[in-house]
Biopython code that builds the backbone (N, CA, C, O; Angstrom):
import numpy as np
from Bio.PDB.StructureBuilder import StructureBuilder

atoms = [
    (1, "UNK", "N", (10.986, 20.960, -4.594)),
    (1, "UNK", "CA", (9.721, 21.307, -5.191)),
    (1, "UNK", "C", (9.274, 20.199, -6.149)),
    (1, "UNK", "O", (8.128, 19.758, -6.072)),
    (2, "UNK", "N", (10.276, 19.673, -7.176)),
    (2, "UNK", "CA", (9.743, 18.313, -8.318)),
    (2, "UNK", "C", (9.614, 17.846, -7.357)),
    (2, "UNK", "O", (8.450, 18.107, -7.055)),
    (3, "UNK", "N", (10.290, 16.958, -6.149)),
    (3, "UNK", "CA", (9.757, 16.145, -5.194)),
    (3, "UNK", "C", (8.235, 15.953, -4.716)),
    (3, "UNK", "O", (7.496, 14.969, -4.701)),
    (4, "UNK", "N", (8.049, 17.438, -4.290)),
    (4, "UNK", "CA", (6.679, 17.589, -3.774)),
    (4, "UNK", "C", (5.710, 17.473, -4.968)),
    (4, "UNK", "O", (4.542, 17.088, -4.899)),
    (5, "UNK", "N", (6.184, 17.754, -5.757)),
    (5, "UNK", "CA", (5.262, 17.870, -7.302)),
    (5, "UNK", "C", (4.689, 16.168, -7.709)),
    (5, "UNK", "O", (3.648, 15.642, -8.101)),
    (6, "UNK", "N", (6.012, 15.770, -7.356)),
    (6, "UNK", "CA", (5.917, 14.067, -7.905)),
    (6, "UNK", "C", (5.537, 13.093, -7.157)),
    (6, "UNK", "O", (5.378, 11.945, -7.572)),
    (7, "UNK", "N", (5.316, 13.554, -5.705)),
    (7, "UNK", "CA", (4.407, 12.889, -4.829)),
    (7, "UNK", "C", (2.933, 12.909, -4.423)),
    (7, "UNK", "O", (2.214, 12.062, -3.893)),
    (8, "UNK", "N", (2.658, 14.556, -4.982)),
    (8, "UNK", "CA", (1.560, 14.801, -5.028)),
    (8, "UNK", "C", (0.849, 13.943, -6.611)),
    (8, "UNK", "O", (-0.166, 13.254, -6.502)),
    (9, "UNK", "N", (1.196, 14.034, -7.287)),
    (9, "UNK", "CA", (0.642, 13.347, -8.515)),
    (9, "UNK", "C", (1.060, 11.804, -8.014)),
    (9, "UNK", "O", (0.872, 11.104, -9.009)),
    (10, "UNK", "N", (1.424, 11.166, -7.188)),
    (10, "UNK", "CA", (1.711, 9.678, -7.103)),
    (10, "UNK", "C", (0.494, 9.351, -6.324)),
    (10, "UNK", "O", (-0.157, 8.376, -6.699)),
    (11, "UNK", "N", (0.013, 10.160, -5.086)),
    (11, "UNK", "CA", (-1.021, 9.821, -4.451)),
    (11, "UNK", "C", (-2.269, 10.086, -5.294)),
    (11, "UNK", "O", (-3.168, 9.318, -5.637)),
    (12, "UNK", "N", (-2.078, 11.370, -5.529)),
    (12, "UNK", "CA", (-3.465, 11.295, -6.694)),
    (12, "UNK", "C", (-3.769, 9.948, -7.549)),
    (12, "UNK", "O", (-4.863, 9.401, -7.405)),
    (13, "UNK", "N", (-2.695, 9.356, -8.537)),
    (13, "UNK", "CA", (-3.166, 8.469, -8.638)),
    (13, "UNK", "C", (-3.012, 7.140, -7.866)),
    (13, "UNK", "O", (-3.143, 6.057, -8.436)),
    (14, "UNK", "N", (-2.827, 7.217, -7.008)),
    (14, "UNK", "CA", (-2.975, 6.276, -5.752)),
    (14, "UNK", "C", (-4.385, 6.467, -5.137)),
    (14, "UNK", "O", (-4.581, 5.669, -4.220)),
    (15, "UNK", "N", (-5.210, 7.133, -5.337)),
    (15, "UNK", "CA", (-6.795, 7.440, -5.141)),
    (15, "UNK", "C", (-7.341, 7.132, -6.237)),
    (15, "UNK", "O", (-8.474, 6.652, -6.219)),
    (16, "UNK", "N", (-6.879, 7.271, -7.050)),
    (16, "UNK", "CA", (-8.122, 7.061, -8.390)),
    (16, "UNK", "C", (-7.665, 5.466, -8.690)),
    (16, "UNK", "O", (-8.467, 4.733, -9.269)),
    (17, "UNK", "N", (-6.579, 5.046, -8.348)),
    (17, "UNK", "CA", (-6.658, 3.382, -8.600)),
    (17, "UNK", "C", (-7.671, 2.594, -7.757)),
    (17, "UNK", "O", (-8.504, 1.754, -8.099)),
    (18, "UNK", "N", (-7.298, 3.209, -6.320)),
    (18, "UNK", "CA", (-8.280, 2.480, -5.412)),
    (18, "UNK", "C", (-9.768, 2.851, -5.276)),
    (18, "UNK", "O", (-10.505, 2.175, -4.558)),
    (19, "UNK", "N", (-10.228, 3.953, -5.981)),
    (19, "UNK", "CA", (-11.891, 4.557, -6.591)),
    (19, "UNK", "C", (-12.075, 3.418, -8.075)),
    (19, "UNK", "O", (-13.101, 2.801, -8.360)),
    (20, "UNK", "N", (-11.231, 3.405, -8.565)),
    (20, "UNK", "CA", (-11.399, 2.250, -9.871)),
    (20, "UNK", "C", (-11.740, 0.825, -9.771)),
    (20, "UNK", "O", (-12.518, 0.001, -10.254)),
    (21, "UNK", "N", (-10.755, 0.928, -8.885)),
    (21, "UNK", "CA", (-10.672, -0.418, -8.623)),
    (21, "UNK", "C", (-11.468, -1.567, -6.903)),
    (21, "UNK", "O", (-11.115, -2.679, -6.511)),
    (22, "UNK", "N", (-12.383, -0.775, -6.429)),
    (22, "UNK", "CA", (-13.129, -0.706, -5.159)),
    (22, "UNK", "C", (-13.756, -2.082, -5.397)),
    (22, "UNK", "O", (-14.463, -1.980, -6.400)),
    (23, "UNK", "N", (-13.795, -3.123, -4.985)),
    (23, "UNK", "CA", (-14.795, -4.214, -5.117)),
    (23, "UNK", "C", (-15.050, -4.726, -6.763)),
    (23, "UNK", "O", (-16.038, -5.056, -7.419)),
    (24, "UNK", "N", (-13.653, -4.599, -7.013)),
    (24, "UNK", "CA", (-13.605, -4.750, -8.872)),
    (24, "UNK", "C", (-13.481, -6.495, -8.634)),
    (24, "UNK", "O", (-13.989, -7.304, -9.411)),
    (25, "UNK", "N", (-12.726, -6.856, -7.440)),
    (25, "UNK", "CA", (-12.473, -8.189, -7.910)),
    (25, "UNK", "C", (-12.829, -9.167, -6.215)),
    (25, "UNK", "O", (-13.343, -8.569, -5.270)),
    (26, "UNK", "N", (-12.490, -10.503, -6.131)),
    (26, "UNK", "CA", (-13.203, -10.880, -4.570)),
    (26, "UNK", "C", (-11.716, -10.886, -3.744)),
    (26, "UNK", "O", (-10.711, -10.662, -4.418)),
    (27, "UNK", "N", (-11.598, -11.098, -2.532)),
    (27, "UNK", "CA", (-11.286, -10.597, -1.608)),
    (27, "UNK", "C", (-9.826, -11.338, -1.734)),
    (27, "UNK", "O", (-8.786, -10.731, -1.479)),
    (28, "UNK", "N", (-9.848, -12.545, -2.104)),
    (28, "UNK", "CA", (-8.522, -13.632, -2.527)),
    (28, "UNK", "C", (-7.527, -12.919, -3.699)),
    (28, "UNK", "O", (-6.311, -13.082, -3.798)),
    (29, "UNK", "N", (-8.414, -12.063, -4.578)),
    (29, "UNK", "CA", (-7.301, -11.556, -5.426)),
    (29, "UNK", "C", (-6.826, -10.383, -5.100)),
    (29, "UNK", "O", (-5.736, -9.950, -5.473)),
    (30, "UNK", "N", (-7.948, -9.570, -4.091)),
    (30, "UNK", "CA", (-6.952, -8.133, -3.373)),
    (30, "UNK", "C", (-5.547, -8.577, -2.843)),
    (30, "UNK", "O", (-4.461, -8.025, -3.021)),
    (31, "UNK", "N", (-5.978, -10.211, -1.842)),
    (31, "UNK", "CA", (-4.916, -10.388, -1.220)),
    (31, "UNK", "C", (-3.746, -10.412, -1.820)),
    (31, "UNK", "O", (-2.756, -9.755, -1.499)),
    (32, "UNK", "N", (-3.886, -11.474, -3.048)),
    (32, "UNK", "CA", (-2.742, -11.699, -3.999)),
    (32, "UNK", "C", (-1.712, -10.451, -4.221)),
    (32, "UNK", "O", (-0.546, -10.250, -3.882)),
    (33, "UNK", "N", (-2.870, -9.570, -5.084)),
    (33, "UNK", "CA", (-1.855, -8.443, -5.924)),
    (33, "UNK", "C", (-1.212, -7.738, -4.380)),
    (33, "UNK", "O", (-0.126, -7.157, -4.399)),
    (34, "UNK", "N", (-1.890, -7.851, -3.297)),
    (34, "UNK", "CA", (-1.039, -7.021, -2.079)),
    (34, "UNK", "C", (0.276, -7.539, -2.193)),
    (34, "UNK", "O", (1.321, -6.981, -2.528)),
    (35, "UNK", "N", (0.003, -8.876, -1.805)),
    (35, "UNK", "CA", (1.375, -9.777, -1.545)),
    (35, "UNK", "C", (2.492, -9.432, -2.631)),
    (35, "UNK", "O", (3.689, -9.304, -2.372)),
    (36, "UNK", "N", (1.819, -9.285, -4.069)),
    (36, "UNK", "CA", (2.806, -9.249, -4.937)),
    (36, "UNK", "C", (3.579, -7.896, -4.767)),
    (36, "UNK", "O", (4.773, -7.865, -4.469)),
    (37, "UNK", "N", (2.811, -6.780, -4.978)),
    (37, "UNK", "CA", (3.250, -5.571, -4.761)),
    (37, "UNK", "C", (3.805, -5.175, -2.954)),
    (37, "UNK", "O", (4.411, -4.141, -2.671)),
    (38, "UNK", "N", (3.539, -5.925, -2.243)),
    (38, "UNK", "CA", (4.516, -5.873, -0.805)),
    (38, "UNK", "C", (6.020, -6.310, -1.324)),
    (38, "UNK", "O", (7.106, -5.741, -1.221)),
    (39, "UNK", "N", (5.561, -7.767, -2.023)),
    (39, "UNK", "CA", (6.975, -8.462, -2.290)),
    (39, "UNK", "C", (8.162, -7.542, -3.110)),
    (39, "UNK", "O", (9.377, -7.650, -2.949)),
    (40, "UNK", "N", (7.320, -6.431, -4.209)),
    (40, "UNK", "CA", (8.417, -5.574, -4.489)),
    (40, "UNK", "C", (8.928, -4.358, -3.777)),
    (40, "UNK", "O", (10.035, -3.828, -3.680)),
    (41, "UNK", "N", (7.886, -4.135, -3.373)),
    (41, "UNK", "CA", (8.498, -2.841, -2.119)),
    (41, "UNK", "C", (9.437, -3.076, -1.186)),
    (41, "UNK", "O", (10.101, -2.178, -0.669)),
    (42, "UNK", "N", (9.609, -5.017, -0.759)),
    (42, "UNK", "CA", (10.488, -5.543, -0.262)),
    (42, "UNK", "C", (12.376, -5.302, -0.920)),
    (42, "UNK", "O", (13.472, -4.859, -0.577)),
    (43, "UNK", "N", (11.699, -5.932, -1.987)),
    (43, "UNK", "CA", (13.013, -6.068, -2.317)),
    (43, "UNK", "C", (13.707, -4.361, -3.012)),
    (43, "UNK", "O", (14.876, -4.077, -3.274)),
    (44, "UNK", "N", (12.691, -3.669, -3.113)),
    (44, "UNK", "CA", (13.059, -2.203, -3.341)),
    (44, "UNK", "C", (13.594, -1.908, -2.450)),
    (44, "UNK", "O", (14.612, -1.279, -2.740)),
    (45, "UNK", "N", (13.400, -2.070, -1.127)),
    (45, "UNK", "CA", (13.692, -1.235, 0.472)),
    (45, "UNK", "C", (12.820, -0.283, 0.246)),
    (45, "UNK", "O", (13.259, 0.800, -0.140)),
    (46, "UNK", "N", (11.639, -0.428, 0.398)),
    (46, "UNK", "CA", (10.387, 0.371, 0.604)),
    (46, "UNK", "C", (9.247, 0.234, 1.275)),
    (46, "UNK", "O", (8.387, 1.112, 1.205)),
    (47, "UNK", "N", (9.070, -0.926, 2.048)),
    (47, "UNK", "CA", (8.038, -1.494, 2.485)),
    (47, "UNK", "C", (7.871, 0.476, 3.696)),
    (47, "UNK", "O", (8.709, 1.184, 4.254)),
    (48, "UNK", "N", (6.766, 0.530, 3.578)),
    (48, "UNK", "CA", (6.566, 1.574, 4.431)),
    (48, "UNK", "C", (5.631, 1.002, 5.960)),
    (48, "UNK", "O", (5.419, -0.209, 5.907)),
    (49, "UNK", "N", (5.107, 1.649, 7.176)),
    (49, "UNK", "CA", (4.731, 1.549, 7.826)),
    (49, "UNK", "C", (3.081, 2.213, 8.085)),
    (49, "UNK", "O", (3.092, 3.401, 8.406)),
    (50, "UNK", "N", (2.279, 1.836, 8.022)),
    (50, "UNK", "CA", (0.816, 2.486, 8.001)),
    (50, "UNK", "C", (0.370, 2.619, 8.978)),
    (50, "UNK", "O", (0.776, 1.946, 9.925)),
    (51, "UNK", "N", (-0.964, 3.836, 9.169)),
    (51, "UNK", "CA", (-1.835, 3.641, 10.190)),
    (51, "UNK", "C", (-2.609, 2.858, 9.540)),
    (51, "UNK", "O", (-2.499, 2.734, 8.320)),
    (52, "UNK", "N", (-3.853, 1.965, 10.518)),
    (52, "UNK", "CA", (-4.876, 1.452, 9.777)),
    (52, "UNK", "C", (-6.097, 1.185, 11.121)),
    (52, "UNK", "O", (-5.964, 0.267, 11.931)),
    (53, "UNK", "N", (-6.835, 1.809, 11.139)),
    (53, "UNK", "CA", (-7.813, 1.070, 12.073)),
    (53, "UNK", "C", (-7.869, -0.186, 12.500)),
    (53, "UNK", "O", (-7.815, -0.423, 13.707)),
    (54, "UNK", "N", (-7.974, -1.089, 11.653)),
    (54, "UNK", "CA", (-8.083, -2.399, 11.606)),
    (54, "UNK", "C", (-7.170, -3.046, 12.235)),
    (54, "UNK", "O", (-7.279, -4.248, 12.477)),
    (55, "UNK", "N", (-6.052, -2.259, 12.613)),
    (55, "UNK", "CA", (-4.966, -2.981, 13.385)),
    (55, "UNK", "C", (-4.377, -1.711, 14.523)),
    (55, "UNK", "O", (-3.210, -1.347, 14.660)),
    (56, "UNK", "N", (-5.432, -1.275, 15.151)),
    (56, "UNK", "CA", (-5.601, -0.812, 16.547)),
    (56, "UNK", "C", (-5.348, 0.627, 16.031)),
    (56, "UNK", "O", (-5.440, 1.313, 17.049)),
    (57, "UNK", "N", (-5.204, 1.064, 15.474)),
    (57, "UNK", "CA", (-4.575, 2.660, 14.782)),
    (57, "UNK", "C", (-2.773, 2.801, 15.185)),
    (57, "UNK", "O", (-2.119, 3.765, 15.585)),
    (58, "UNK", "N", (-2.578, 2.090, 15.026)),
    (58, "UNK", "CA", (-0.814, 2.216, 15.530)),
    (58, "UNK", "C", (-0.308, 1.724, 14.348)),
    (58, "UNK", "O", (-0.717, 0.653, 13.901)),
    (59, "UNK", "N", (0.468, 2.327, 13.833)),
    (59, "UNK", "CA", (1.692, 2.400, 12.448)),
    (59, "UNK", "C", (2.508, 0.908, 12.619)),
    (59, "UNK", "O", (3.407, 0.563, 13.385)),
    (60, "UNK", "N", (1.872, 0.292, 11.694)),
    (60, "UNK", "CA", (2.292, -1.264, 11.827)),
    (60, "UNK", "C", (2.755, -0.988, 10.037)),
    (60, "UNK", "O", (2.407, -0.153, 9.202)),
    (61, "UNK", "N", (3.966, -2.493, 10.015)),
    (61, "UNK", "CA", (3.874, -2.831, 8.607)),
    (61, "UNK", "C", (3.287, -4.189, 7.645)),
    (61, "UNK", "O", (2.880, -5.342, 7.790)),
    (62, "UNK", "N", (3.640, -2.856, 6.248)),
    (62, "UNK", "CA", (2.552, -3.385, 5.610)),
    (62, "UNK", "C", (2.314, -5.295, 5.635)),
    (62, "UNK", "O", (1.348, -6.033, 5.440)),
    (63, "UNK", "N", (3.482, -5.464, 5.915)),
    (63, "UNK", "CA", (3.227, -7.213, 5.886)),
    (63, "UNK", "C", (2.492, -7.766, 7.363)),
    (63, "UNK", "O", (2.429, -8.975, 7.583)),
    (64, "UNK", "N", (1.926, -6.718, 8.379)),
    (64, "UNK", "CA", (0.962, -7.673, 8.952)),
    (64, "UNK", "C", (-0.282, -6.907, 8.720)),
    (64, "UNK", "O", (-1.357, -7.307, 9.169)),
    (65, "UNK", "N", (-0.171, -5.819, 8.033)),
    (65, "UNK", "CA", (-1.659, -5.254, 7.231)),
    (65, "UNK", "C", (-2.077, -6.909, 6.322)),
    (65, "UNK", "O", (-2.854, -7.818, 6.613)),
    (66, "UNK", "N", (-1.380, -6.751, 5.458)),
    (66, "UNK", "CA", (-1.367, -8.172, 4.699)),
    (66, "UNK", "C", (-1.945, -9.072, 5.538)),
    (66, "UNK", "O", (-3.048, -9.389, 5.093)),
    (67, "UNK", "N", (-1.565, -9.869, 7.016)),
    (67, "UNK", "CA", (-2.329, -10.645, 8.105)),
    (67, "UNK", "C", (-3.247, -10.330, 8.302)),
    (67, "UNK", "O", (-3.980, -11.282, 8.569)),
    (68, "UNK", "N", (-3.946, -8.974, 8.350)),
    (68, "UNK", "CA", (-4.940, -8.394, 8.850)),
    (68, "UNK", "C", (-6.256, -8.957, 7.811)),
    (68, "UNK", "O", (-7.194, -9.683, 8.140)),
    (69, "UNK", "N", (-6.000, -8.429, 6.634)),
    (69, "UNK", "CA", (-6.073, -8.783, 5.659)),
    (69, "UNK", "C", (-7.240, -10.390, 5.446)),
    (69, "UNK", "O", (-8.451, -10.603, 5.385)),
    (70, "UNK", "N", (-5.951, -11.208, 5.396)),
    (70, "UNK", "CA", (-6.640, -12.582, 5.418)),
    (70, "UNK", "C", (-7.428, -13.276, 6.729)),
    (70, "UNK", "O", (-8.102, -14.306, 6.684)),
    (71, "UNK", "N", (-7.209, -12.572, 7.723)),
    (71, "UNK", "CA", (-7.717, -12.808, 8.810)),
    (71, "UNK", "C", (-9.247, -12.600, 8.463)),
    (71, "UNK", "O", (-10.046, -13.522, 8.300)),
    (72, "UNK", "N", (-9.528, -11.286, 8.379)),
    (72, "UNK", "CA", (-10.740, -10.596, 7.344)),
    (72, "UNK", "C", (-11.548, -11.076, 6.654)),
    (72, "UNK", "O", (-12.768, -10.915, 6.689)),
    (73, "UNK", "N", (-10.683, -11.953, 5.700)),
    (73, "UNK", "CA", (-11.218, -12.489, 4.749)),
    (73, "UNK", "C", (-11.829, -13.989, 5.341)),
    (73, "UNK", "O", (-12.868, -14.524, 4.954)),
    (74, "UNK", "N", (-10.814, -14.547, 6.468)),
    (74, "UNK", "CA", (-11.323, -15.597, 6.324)),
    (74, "UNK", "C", (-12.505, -15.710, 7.801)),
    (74, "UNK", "O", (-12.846, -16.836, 8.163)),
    (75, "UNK", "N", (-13.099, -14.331, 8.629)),
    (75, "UNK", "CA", (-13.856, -14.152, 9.395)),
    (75, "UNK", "C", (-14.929, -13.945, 8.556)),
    (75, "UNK", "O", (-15.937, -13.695, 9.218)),
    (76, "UNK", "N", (-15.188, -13.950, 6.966)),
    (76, "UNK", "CA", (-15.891, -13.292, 6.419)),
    (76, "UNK", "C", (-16.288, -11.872, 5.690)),
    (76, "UNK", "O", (-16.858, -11.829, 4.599)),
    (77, "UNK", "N", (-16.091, -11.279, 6.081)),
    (77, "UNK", "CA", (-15.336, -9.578, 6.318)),
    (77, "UNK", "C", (-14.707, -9.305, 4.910)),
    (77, "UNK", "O", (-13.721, -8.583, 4.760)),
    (78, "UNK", "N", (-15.371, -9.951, 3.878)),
    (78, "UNK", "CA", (-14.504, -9.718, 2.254)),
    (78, "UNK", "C", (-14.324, -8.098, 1.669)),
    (78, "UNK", "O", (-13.600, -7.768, 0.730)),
    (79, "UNK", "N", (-15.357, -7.020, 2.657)),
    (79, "UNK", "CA", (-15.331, -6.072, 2.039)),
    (79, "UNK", "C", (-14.271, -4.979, 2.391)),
    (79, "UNK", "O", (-13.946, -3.943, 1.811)),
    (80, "UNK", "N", (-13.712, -5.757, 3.907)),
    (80, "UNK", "CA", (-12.637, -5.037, 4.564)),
    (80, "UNK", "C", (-11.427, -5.758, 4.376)),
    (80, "UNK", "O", (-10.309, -5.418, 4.761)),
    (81, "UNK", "N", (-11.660, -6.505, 3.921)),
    (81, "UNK", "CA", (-10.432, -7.530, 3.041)),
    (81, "UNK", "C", (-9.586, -6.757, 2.112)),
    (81, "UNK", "O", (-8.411, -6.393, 2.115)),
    (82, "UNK", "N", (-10.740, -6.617, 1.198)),
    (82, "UNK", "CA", (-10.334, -5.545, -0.013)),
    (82, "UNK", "C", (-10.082, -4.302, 0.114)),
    (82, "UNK", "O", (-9.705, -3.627, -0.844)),
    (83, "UNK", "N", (-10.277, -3.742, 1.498)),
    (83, "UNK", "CA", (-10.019, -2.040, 1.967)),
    (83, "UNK", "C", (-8.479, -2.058, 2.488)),
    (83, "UNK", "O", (-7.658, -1.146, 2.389)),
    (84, "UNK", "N", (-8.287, -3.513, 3.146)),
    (84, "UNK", "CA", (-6.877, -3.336, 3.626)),
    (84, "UNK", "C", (-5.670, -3.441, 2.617)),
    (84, "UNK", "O", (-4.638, -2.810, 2.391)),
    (85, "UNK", "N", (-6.474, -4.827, 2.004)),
    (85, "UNK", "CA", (-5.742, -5.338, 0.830)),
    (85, "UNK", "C", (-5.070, -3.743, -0.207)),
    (85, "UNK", "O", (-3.886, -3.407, -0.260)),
    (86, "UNK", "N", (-6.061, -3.142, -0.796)),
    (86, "UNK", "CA", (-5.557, -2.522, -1.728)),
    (86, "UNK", "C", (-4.960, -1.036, -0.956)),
    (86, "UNK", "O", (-4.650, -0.116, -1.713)),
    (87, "UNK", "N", (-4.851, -0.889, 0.172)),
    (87, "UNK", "CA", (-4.245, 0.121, 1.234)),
    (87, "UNK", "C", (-3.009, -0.365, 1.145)),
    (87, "UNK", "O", (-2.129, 0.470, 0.936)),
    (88, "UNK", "N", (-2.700, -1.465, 1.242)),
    (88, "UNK", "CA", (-0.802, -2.255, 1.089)),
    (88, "UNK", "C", (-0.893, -2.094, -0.147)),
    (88, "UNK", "O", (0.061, -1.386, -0.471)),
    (89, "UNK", "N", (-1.595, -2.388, -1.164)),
    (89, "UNK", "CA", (-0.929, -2.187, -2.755)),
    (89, "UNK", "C", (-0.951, -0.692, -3.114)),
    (89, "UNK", "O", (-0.118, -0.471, -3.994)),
    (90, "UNK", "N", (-1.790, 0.689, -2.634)),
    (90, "UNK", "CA", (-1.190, 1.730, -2.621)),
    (90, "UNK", "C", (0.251, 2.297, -1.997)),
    (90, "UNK", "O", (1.008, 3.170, -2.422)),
    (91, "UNK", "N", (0.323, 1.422, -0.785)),
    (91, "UNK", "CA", (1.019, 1.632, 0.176)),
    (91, "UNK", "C", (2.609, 1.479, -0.549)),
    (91, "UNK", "O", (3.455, 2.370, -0.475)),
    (92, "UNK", "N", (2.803, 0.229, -1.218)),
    (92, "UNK", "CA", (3.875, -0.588, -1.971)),
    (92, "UNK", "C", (3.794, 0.159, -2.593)),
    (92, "UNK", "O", (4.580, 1.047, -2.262)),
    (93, "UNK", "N", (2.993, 0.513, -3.809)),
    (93, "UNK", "CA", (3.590, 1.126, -4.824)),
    (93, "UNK", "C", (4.028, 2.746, -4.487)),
    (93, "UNK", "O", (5.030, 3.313, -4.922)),
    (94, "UNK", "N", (3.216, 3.197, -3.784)),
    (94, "UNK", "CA", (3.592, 4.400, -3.472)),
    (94, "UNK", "C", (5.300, 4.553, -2.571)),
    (94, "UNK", "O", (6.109, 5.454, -2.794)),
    (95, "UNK", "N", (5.429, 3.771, -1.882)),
    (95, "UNK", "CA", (7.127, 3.418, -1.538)),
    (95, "UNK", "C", (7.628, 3.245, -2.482)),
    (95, "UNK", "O", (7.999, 4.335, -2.917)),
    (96, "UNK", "N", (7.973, 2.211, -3.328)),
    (96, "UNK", "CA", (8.683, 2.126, -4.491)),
    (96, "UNK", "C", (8.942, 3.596, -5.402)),
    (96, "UNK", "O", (10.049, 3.960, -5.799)),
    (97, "UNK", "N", (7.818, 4.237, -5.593)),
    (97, "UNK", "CA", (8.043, 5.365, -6.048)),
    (97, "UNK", "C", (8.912, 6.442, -5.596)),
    (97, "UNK", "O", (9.614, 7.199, -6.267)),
    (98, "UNK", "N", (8.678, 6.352, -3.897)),
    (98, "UNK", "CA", (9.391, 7.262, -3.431)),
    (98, "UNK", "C", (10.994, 6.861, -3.574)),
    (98, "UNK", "O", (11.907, 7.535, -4.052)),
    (99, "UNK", "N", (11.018, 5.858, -3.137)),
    (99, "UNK", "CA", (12.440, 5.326, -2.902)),
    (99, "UNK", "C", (12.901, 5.471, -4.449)),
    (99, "UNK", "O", (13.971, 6.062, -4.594)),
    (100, "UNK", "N", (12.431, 5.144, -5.305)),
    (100, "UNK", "CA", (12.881, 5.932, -7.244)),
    (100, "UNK", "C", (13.309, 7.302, -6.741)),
    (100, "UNK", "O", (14.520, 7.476, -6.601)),
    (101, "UNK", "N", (12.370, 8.424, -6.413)),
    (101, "UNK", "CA", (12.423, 9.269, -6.809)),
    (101, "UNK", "C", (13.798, 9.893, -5.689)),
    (101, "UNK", "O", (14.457, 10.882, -6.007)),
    (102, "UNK", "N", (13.974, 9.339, -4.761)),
    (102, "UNK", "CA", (15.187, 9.656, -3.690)),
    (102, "UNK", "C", (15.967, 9.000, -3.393)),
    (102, "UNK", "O", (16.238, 8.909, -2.196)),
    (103, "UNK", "N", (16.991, 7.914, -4.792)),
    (103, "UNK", "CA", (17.309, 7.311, -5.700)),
    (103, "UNK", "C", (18.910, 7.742, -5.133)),
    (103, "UNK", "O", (19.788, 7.251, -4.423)),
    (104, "UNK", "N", (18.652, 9.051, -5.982)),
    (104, "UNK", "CA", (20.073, 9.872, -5.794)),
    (104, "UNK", "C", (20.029, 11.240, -5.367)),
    (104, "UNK", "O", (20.496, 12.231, -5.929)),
    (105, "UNK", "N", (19.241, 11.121, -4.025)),
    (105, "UNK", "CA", (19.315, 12.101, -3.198)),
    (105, "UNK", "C", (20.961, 12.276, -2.400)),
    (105, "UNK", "O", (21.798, 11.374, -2.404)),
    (106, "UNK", "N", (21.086, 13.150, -1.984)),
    (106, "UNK", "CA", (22.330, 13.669, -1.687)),
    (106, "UNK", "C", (22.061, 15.007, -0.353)),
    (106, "UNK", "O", (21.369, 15.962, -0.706)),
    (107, "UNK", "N", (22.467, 15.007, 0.709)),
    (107, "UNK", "CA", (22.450, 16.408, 1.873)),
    (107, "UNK", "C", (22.706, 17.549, 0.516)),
    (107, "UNK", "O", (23.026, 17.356, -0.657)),
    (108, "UNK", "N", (22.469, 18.505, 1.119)),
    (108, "UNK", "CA", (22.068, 19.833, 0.492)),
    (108, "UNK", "C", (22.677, 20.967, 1.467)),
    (108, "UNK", "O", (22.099, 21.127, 2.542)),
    (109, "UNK", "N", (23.483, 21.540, 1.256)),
    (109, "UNK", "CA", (24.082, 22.569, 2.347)),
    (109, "UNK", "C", (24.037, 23.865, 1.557)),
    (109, "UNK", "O", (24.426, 24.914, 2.070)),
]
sb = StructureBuilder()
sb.init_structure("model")
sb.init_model(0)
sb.init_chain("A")
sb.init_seg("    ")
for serial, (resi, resn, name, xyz) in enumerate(atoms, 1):
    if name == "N":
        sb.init_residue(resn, " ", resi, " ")
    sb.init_atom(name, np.array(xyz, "f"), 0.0, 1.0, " ", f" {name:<3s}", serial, name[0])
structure = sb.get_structure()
């Protein structure tokens, strides 16, 4: 139940970052903070796997969302740059969290 409790409040604010933060900055620095926040979900063991339109609707990971990404950016496309971009930096942080919170999970009998 805290589980479900603490994931539901992680996505919540995993929506209100990306409502805050929508076209706050240009398309080179979505990329950045992705990369940065991929790079820790990396080394967390969290990188998760997404759907995304943009890359046919099939559950790809986040590091060729990231490709998708600059591809985007550099077809022009800055506004879907920043849709993918900050979809991997929800994506990252929201892994990292999970992988915290099931830390020291243990079977349950």
């Amino acid at each position: 139940m805290k589980l479900m409790k603490r994931a539901g409040a992680i996505i919540g604010l995993g929506a209100a970052f990306l409502l805050s933060t929508a076209y706050a900055g240009a398309g080179e620095d979505a990329i950045t903070q992705a990369e940065a926040d991929l790079k820790a979900a990396q080394k967390a063991g969290a990188e998760w796997r997404v759907l995304d339109p943009a890359t046919g609707g099939a559950a790809v990971p986040l590091s060729k969302l990231v490709k998708t990404a600059k591809a985007k950016l550099e077809g022009g496309d800055e506004a879907e740059a920043i849709r993918i971009a900050q979809k991997v930096s929800w994506a990252s942080k929201t892994g990292i969290a999970q992988a915290q919170a099931q830390q020291g999970a243990a079977p349950y009998y």
